[in-house]
N, C-alpha and C positions, 0 to 999 in steps of 0.2 A: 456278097463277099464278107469273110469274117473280120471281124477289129482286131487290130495288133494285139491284145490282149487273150483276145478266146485262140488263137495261133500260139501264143506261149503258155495256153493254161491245157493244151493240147498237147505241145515239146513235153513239158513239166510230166501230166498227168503219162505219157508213153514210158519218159524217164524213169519214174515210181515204179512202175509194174515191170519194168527192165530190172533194177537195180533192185527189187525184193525178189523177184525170182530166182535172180544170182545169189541172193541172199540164201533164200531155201535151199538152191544148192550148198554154198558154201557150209551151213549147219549142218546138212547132211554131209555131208563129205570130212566135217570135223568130228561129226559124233560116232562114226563109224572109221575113226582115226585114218582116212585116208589122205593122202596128200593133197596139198594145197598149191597144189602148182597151178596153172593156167590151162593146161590141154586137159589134166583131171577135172577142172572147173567145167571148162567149155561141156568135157563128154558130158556130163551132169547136167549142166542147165539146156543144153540146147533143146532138147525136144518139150520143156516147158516153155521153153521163148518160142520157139517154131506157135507152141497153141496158144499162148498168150497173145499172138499177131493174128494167126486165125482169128480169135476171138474177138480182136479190135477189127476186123476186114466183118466178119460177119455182123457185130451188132453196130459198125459204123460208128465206131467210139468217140472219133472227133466230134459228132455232133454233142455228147452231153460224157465229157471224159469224167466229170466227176461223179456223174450218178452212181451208187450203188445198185440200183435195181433202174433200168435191166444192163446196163454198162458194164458192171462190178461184177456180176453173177456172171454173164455171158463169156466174160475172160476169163473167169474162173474153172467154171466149166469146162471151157476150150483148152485151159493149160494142161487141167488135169487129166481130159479125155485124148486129146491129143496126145500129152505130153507121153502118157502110157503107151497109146499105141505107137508111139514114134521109139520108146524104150524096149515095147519087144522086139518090134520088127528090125530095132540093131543090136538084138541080142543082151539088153540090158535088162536088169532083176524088175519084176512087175510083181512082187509078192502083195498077196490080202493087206500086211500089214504094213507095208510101204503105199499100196494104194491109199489105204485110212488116212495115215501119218501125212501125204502127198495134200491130200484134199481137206484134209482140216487146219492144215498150216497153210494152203495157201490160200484159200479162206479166210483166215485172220489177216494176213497180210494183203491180200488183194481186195476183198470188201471191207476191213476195217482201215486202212489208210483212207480211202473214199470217205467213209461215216464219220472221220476223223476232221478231212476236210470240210465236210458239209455243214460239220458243226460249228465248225471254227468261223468259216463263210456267212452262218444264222448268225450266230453272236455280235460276230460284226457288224453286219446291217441292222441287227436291233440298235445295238448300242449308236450307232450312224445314224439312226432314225428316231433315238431319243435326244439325240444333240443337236439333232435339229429343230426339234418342233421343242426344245427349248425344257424338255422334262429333262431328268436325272438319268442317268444311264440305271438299267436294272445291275443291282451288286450281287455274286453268288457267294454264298458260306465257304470261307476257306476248310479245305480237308485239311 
């Protein structure tokens, strides 16, 4: 059984890849100055969320929701691949260059939120594990 914990870092990490999808709709849909209503959002994101769940059902994403590889990749994947074919087959634009534009944006938003968190996760336990055994926390250069 999981710990109350790894059950919200599972809500959480679903939530992320919900809400950045919607995201990449909503960009699209404003760069391409189309309305920003809810039923234009919806026709827009839904066959990426349709594959972004595929992708959480096929690689079993509960068990490691933050990994990038193969967690991160496998929804990505599945947004995209799905997401396209769920856009032709209801008649929506699947062009070369919305394909590209489709899979290297959600790309960045789907494996880099994860590499984001991982990092975040490493630094903490360092630093958690220099405070314990009584060393100094490592410090990085400010940019």
């Amino acid at each position: 059984m999981r710990r109350p914990s790894d059950r919200g870092a599972v809500v959480l990490a679903a939530a992320i890849d919900v809400v950045l999808v919607v995201v990449f709709a909503l960009i699209g849909r404003r760069s391409h100055a189309e309305a920003l209503d809810l039923a234009g959002l919806w026709g827009t994101a839904w066959p990426f969320l349709v594959g972004a769940a595929v992708g959480w059902l096929v690689i079993r994403a509960w068990r490691a929701p933050l990994a990038v590889w193969p967690t991160g990749v496998v929804i990505w994947i599945a947004s995209v691949l799905v997401g396209m074919l769920l856009r032709a087959a209801s008649g929506q634009g699947t062009a070369v260059a919305f394909i590209v534009v489709a899979t290297l944006t959600l790309a960045l938003l789907l494996l880099g939120w994860r590499a984001i968190a991982l990092l975040v996760l490493r630094l903490r336990r360092r630093s958690a594990s220099a405070a314990a055994s009584g060393a100094a926390p490592v410090e990085t250069p400010a940019s």
